[in-house]
RODO-2510 file (C-alpha; in nm, 4 decimals, decimal comma):
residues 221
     n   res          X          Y          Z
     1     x    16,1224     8,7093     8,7481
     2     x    16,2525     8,7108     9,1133
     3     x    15,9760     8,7485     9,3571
     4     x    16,0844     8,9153     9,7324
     5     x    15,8519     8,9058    10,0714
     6     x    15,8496     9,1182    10,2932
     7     x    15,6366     9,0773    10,6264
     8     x    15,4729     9,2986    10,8728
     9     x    15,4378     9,5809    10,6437
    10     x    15,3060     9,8731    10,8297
    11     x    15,2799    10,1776    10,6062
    12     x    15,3158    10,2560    10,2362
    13     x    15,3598    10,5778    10,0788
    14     x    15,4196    10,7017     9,6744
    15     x    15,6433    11,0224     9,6587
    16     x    15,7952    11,0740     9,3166
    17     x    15,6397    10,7369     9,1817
    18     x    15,8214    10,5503     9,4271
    19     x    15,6492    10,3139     9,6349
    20     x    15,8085    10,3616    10,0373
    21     x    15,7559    10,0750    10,2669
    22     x    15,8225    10,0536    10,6716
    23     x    15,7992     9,7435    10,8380
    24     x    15,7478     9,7336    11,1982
    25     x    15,7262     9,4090    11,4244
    26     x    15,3629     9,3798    11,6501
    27     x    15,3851     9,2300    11,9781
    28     x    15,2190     8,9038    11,8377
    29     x    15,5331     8,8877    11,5919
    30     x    15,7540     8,9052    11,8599
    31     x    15,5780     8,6272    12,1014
    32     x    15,5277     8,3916    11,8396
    33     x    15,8776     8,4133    11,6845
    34     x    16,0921     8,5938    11,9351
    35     x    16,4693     8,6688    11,8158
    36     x    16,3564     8,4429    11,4880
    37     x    16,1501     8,7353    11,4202
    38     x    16,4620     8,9720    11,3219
    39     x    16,5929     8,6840    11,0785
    40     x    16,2530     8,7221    10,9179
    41     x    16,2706     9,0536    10,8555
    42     x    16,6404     9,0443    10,7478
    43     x    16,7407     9,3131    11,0314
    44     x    16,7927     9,3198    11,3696
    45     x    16,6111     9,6608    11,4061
    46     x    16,2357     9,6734    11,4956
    47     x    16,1699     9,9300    11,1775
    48     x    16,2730     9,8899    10,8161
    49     x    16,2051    10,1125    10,5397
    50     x    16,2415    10,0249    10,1719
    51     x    16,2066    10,1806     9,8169
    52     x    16,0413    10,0664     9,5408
    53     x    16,1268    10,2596     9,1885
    54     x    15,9825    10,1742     8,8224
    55     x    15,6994    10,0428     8,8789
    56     x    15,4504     9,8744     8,6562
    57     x    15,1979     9,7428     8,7897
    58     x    15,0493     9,7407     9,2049
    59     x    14,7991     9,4902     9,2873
    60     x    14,6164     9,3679     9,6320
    61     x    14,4537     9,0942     9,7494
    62     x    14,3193     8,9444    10,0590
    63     x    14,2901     8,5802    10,1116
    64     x    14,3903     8,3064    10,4209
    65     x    14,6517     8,1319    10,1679
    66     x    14,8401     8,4005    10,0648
    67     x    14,7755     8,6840    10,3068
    68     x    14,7164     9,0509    10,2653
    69     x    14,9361     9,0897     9,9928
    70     x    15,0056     9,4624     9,8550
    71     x    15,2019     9,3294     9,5369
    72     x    15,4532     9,5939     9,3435
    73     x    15,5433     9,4590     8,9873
    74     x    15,8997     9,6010     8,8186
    75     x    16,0852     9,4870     8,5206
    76     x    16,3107     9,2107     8,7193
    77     x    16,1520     9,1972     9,0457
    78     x    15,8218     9,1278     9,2021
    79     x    15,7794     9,2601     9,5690
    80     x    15,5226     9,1073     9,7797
    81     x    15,4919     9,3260    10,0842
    82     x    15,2649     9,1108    10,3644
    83     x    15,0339     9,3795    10,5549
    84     x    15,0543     9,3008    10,9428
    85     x    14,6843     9,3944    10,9608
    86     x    14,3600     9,4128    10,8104
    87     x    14,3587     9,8458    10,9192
    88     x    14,7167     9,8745    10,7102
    89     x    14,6119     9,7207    10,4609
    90     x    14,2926     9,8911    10,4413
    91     x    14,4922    10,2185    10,4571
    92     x    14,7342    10,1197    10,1909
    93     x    14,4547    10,0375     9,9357
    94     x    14,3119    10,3874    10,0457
    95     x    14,6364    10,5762     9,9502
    96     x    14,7164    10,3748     9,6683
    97     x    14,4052    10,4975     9,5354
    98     x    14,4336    10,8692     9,5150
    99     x    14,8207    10,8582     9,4587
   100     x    14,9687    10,9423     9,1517
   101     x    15,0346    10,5443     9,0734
   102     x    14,6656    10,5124     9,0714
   103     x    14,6402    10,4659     8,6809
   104     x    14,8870    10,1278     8,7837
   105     x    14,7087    10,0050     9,0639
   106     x    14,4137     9,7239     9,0764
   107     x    14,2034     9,5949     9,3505
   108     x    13,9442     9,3563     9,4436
   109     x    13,8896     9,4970     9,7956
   110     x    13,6674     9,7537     9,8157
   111     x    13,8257    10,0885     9,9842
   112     x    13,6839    10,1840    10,2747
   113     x    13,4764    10,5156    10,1125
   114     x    13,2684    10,2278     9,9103
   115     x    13,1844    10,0164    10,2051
   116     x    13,0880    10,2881    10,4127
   117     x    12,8558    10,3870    10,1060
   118     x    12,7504     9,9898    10,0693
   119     x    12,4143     9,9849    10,2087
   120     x    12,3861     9,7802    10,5252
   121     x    12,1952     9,4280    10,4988
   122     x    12,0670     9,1759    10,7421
   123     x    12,2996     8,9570    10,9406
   124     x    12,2627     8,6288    10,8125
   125     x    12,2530     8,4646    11,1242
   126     x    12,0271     8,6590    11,2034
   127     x    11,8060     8,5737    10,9494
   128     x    11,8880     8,1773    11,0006
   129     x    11,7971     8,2617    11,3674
   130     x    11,4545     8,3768    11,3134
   131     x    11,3493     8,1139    11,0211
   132     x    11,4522     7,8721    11,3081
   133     x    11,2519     8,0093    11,5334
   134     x    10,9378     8,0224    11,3124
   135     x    11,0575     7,6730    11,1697
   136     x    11,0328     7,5325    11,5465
   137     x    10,7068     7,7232    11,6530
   138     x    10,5174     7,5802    11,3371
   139     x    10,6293     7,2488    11,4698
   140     x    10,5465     7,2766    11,7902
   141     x    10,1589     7,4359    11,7052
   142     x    10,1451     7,1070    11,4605
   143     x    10,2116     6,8945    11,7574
   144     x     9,9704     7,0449    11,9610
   145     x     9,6888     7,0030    11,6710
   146     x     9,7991     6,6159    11,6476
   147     x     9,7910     6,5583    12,0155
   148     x     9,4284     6,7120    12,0358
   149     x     9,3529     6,5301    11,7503
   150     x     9,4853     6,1615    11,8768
   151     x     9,3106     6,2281    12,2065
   152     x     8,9318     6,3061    12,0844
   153     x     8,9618     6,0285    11,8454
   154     x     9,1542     5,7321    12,0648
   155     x     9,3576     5,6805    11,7724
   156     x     9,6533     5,4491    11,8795
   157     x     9,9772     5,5594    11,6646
   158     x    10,1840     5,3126    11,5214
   159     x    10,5997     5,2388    11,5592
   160     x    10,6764     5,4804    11,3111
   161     x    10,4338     5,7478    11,3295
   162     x    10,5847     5,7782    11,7009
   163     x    10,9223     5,7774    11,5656
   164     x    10,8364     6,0492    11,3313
   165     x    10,6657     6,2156    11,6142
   166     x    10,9447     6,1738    11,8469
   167     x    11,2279     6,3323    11,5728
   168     x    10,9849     6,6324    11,5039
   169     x    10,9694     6,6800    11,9499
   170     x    11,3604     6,6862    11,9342
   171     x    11,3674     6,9689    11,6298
   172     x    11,1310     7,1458    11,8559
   173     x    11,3774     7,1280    12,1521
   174     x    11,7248     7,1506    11,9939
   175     x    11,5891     7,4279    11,6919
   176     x    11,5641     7,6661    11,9483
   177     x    11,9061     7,6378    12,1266
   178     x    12,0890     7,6392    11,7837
   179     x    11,8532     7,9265    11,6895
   180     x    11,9631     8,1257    12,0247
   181     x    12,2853     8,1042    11,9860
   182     x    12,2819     8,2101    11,6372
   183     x    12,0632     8,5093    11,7197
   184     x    12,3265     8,6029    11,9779
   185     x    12,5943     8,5907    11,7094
   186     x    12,3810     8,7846    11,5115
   187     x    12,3269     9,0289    11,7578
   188     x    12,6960     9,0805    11,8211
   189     x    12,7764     9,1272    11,4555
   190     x    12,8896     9,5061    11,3803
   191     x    12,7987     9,6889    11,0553
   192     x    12,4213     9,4621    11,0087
   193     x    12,0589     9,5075    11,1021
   194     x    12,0068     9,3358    11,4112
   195     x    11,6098     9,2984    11,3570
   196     x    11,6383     8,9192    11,2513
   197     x    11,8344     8,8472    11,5044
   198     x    11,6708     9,0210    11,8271
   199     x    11,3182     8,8871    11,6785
   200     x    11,5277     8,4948    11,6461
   201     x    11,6598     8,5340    11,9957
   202     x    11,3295     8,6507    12,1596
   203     x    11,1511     8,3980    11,9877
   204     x    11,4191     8,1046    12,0527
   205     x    11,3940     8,2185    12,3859
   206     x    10,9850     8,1718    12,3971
   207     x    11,0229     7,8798    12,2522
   208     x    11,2884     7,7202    12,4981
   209     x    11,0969     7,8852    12,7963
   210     x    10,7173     7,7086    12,6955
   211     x    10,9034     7,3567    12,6128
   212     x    11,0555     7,3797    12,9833
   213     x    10,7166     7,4731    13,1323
   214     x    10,5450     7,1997    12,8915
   215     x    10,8435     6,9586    13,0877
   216     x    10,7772     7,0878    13,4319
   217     x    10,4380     7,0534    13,4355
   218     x    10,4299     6,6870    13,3009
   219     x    10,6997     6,5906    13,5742
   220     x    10,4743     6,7491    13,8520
   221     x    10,1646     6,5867    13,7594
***
């Protein structure tokens, strides 16, 4: 079976069980490519449209190897048509859906009516941000209790306990900092809760603000 690309599809559209195509360069197209651009679309005009007729089977995919593929199945030919973006592809899959070639079509991308029905989670970073931060302030109150302890009792730690020591002071001061900025990642993530991730930055931020106090005053005095 002969298999045909075409990029920087814009549009599809089914009228009388015939899948209609238009590609259209974008302006990235044309800067990475320039006049090579033209030879990739086999024409020298800026919009093509093509016809697709007995089809058997449409399928779609999304994936950084092979692209967002809309892929139309006859008997002798199998058209790969490369969507130039993540909205026309979304948009295909939509009317691909609800056209009369429906019954042949399959998808592993959710249309956009179930994701806006998909209930909205946590941001993960957000979440990493905030264990962090309770991670590093556990530490940090731990330290505290073994420096009150060492100093009522004289004790005199050892090579490695002070290494030990010494790692856990370094979580308590780099934690944060990798916590912040994942908390501001979070926080700029669209379509999540942002509670993790305000509560991760906040606390990050405490956390980074009493460690440079805790530094300040030992330098002074």
């Amino acid at each position: 079976m002969r298999i045909k690309l075409f990029r920087c599809v814009s549009k599809i559209i089914i009228e009388d069980n015939v899948v209609r195509f238009e590609q259209k360069l974008n302006l990235i197209t044309i800067f990475l490519f320039g006049i090579f651009c033209f030879i990739l679309m086999k024409s020298k005009k800026n919009r093509i449209l093509g016809n697709i007729s007995d089809v058997k089977s449409i399928e779609s995919s999304n994936s950084l190897m092979s692209g967002r593929l809309i892929t139309v199945t006859t008997d002798k030919v199998k058209y790969k048509l490369d969507m130039r973006s993540k909205k026309s592809l979304q948009e295909a899959i939509d009317m691909l859906e609800q056209s009369e070639l429906s019954n042949k079509f399959s998808s592993h991308i959710p249309s956009q009516a179930v994701l806006e029905n998909t209930p909205i989670q946590h941001s993960d970073l957000g979440i990493a941000s905030f264990i962090i931060a309770i991670s590093c302030i556990t530490l940090f109150l731990i330290n505290i209790v073994v420096m009150l302890v060492i100093r009522e009792t004289n004790y005199i730690p050892d090579e490695d306990i002070l290494t030990i020591w010494g790692a856990i002071l370094l979580l308590c001061f780099v934690g944060p900092i990798v916590g912040l900025i994942l908390g501001i990642s979070g926080w700029k993530e669209k379509k999540s809760k942002h509670i993790y991730a305000i509560l991760g930055t906040l606390f990050n931020c405490a956390n980074l603000l009493v460690l440079l106090l805790i530094i300040i005053a030992n330098s002074l005095s």
